[in-house]
MMTF fields as JSON, N, C-alpha, C and O atoms, coordinates in Angstrom:
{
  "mmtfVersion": "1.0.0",
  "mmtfProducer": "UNKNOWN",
  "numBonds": 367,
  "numAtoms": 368,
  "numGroups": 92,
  "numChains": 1,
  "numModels": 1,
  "chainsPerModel": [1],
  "groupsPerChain": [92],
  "chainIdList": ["A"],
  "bondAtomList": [4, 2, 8, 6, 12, 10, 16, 14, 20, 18, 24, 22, 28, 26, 32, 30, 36, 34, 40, 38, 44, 42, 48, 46, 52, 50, 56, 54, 60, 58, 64, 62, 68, 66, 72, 70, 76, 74, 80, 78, 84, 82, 88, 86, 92, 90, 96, 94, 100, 98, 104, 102, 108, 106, 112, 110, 116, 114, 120, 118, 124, 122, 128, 126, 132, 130, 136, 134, 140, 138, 144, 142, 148, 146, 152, 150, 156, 154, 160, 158, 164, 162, 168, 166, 172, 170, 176, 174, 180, 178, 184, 182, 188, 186, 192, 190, 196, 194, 200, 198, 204, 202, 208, 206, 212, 210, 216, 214, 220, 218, 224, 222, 228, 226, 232, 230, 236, 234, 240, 238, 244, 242, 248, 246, 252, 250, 256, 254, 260, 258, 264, 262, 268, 266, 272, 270, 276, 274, 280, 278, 284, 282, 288, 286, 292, 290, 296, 294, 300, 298, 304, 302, 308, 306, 312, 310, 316, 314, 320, 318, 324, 322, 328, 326, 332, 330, 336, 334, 340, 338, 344, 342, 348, 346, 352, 350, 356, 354, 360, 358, 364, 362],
  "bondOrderList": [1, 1, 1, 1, 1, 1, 1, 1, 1, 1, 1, 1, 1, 1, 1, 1, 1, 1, 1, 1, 1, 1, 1, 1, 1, 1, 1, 1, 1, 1, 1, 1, 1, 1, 1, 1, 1, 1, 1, 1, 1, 1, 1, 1, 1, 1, 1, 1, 1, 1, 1, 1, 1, 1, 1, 1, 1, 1, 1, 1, 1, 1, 1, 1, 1, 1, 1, 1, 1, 1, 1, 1, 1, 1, 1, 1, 1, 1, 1, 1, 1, 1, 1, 1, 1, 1, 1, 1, 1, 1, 1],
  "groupList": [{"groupName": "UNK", "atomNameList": ["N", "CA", "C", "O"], "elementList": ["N", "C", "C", "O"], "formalChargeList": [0, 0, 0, 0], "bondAtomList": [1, 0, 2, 1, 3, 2], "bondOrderList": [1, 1, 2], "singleLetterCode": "X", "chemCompType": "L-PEPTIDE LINKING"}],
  "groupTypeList": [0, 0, 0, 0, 0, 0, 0, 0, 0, 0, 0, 0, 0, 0, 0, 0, 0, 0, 0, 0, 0, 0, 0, 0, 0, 0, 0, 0, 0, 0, 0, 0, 0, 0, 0, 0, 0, 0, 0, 0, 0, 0, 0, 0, 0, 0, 0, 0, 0, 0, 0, 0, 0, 0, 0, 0, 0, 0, 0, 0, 0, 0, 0, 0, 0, 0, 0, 0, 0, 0, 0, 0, 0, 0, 0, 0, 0, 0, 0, 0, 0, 0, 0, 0, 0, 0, 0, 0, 0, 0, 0, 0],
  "groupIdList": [1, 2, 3, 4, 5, 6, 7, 8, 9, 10, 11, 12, 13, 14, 15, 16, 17, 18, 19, 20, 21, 22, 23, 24, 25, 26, 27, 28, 29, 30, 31, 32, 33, 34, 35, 36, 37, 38, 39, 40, 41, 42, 43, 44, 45, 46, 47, 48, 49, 50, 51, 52, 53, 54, 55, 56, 57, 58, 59, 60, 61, 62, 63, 64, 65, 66, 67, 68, 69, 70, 71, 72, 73, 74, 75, 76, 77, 78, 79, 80, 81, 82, 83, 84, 85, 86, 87, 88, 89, 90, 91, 92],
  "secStructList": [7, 7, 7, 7, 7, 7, 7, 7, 7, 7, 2, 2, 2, 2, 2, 2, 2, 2, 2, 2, 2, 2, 2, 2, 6, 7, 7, 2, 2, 2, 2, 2, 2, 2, 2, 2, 2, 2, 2, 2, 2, 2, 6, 6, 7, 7, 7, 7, 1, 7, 7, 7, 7, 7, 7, 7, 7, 7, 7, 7, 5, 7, 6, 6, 1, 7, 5, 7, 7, 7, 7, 7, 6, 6, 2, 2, 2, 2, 2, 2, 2, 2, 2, 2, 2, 2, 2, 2, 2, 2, 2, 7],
  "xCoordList": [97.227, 98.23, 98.461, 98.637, 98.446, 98.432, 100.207, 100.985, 100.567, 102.137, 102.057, 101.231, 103.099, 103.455, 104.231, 105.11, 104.045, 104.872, 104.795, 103.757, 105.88, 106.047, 106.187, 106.989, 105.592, 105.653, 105.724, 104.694, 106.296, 106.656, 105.687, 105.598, 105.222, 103.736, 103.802, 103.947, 103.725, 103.409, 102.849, 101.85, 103.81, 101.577, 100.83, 100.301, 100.239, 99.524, 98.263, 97.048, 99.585, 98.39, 98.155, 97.248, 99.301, 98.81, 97.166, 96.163, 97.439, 96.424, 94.63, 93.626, 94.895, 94.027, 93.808, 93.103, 94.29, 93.603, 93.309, 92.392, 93.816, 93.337, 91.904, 91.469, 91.584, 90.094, 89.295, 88.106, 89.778, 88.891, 88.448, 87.249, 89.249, 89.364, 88.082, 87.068, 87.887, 87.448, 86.307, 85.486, 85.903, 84.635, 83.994, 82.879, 84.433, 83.832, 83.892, 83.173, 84.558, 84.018, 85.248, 85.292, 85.854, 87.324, 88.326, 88.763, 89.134, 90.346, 91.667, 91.539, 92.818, 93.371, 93.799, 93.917, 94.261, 94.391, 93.407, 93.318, 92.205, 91.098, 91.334, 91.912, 91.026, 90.854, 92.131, 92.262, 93.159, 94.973, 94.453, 94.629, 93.797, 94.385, 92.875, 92.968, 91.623, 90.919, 90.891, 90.361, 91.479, 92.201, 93.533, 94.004, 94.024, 95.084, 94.605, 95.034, 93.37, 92.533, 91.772, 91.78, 91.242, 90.731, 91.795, 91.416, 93.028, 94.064, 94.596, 95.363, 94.076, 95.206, 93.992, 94.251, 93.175, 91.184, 91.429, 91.322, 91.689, 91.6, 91.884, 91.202, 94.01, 94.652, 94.709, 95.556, 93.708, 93.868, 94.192, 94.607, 94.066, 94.928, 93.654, 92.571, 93.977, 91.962, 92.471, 92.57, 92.729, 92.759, 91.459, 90.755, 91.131, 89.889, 90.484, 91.572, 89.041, 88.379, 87.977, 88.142, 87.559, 86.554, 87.136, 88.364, 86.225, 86.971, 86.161, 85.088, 86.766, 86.405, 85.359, 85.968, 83.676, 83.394, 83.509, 83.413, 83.795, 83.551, 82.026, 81.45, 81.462, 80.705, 80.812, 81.295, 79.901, 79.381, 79.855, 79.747, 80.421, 81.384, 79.518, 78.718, 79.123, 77.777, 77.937, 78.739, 76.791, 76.645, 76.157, 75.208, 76.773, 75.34, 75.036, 75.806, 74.042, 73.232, 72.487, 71.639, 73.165, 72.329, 71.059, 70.884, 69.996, 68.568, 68.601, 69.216, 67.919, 67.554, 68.982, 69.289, 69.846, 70.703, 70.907, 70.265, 71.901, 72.831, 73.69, 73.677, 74.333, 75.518, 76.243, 76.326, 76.898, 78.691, 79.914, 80.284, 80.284, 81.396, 82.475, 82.902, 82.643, 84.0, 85.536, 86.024, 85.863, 87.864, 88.775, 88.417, 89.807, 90.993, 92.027, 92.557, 92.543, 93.629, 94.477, 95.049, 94.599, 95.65, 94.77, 95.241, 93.339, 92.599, 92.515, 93.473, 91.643, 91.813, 93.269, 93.007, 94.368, 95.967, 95.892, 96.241, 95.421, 95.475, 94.701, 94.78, 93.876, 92.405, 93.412, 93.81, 93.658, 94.478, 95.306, 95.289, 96.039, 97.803, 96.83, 97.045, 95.981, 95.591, 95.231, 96.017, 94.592, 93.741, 95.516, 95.724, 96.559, 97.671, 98.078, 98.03, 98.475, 98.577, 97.684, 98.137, 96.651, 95.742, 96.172, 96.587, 95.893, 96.402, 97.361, 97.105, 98.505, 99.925, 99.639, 99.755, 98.989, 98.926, 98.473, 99.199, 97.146, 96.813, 96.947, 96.282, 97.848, 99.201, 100.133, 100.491, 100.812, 101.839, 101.392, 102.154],
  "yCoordList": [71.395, 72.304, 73.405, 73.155, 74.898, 75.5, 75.88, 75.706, 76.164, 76.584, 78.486, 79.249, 78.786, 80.266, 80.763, 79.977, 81.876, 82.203, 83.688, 84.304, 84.241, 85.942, 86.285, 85.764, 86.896, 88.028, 88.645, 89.143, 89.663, 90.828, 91.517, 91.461, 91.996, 92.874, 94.3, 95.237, 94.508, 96.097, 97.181, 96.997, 98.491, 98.989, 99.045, 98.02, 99.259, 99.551, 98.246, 98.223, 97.015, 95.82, 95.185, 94.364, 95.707, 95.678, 96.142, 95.511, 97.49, 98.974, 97.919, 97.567, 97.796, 97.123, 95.863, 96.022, 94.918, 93.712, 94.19, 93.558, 95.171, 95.691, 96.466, 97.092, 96.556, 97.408, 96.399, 96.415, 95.469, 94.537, 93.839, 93.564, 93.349, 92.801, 93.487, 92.831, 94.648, 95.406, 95.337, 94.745, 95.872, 95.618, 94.761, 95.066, 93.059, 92.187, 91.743, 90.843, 92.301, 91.848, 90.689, 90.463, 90.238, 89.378, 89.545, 90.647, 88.711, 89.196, 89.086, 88.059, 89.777, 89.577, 88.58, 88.266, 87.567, 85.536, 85.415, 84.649, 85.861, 84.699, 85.317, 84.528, 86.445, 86.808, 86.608, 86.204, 86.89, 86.182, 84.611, 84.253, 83.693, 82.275, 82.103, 81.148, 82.663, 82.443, 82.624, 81.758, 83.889, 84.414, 83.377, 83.253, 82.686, 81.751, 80.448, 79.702, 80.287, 79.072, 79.136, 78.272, 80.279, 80.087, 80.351, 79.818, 81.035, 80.852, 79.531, 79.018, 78.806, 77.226, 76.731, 76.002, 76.802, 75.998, 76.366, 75.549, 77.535, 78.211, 77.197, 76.742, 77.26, 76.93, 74.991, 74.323, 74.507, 73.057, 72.272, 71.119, 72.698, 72.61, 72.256, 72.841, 71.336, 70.931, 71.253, 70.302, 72.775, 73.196, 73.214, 73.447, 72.807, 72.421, 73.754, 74.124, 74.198, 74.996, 76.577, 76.918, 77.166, 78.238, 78.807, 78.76, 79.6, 81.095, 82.111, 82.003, 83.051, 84.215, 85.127, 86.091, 84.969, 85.346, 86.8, 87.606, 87.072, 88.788, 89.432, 89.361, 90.021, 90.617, 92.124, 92.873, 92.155, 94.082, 94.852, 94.36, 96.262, 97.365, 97.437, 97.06, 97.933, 98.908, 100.418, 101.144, 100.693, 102.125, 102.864, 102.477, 104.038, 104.781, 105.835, 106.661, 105.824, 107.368, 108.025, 107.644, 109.103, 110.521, 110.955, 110.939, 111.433, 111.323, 112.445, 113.506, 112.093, 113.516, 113.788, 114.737, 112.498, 112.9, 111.418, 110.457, 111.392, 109.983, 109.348, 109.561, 108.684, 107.627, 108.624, 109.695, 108.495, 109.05, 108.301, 107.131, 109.368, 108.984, 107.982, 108.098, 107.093, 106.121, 106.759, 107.356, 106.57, 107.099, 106.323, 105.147, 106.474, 106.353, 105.855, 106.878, 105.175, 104.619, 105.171, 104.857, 106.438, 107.277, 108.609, 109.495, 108.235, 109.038, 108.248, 108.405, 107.119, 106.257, 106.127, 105.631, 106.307, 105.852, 107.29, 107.157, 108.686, 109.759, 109.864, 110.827, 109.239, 109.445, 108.784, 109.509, 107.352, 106.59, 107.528, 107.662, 108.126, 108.837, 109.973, 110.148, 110.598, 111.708, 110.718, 111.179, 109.749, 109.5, 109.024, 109.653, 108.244, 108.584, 109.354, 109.349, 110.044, 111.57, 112.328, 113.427, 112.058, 112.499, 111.6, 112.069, 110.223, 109.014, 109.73, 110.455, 109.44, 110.069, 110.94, 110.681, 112.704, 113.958, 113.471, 113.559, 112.95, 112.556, 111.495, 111.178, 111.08, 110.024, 110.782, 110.679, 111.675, 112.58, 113.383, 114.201],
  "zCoordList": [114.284, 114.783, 113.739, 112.547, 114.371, 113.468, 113.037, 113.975, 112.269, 111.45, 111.669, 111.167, 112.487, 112.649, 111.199, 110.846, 110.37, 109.836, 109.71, 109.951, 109.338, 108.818, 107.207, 106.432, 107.023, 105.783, 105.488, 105.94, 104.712, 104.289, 103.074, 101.847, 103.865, 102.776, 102.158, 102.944, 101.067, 100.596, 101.718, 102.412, 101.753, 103.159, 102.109, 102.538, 101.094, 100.389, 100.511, 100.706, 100.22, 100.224, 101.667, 101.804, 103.206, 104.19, 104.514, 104.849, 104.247, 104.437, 103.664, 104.283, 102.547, 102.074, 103.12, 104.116, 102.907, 104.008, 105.287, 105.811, 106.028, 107.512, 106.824, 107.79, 106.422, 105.515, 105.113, 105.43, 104.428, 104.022, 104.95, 104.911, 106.038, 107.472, 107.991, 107.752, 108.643, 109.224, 108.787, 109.487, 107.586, 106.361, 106.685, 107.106, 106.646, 106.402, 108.321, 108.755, 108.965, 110.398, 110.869, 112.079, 110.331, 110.756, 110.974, 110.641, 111.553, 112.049, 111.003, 110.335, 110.675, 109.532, 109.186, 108.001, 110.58, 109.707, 109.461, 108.501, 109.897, 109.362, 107.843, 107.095, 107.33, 105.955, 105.385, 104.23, 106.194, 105.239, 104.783, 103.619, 105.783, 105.311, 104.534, 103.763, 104.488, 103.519, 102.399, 101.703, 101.736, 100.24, 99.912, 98.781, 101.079, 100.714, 100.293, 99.413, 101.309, 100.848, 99.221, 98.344, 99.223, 98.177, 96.99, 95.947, 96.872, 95.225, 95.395, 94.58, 96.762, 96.516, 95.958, 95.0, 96.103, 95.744, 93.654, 92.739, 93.595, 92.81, 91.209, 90.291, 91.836, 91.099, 91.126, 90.533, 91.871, 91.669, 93.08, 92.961, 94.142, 95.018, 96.195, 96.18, 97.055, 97.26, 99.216, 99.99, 99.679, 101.273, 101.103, 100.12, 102.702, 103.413, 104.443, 104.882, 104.511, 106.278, 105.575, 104.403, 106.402, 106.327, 105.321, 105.254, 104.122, 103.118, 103.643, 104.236, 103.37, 103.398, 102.264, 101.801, 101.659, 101.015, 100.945, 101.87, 99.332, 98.912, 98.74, 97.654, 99.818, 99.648, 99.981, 100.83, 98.536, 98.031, 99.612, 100.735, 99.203, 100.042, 100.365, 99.509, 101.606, 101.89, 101.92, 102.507, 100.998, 100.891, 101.881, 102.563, 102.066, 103.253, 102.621, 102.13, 102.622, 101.83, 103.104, 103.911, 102.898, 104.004, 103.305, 102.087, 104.441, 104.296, 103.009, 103.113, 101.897, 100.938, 100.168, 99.446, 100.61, 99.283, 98.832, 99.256, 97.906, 96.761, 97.637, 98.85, 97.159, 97.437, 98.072, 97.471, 99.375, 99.285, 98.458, 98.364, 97.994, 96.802, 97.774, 98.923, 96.836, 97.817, 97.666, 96.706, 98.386, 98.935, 98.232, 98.283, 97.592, 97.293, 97.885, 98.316, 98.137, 98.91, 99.542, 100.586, 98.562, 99.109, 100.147, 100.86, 99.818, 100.92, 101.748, 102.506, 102.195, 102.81, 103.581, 104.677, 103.501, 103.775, 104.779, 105.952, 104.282, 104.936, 105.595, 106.357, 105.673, 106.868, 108.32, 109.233, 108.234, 108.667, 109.655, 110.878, 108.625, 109.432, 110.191, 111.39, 109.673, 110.19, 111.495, 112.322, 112.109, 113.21, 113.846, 114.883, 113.517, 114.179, 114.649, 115.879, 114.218, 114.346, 115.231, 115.551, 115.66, 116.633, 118.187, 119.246, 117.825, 118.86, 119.683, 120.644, 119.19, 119.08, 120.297, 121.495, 119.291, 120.186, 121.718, 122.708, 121.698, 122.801, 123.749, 124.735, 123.274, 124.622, 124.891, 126.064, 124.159, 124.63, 125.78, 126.295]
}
C-alpha cells in the first residue's frame, strides 16, 4: 500500500526535478521516491524497490559545428515562463 503525502519544495529545486524527470523519461514520484530511496540506502537505511540511476545530460551537436552550450537555471526557468506565457496567450 502506497502512503500519500505533501511537500513543500523550493521552485528552483521543483523546476530542477520536473527536468531531471523529463531527461531521464519518468514520472516525478518515480524520480521523488528513487533519490529518497537511494539517501535512505545511502545513509544506512536498507529501502527496497526501483532507484532512479544518474545518467550523463545528452549532447546534441548540429552538423559542422561543437557542443551546444548548456542553460542556466535561470535560463532554463525563462524558457519555461516564456512557453507559459505563450500557453496562456493561446487559451485566452
Amino acid at each position: 500500500m502506497d502512503m500519500r503525502t505533501t511537500i513543500d519544495l523550493p521552485d528552483e529545486l521543483y523546476r530542477t526535478l520536473k527536468t531531471r524527470a523529463a531527461i531521464s523519461g519518468v514520472t516525478m514520484r518515480e524520480l521523488v521516491q528513487g533519490l529518497i530511496e537511494q539517501g535512505l540506502k545511502q545513509s544506512g537505511s536498507s529501502a527496497q524497490g526501483p532507484t532512479v540511476e544518474e545518467e550523463p545530460l545528452p549532447v546534441a551537436i548540429p552538423a559542422g559545428s561543437g557542443p551546444i552550450r548548456a542553460f542556466t537555471n535561470a535560463e532554463l526557468h525563462e524558457l519555461e515562463m516564456e512557453d507559459e506565457r505563450e500557453r496562456f496567450a493561446r487559451s485566452s
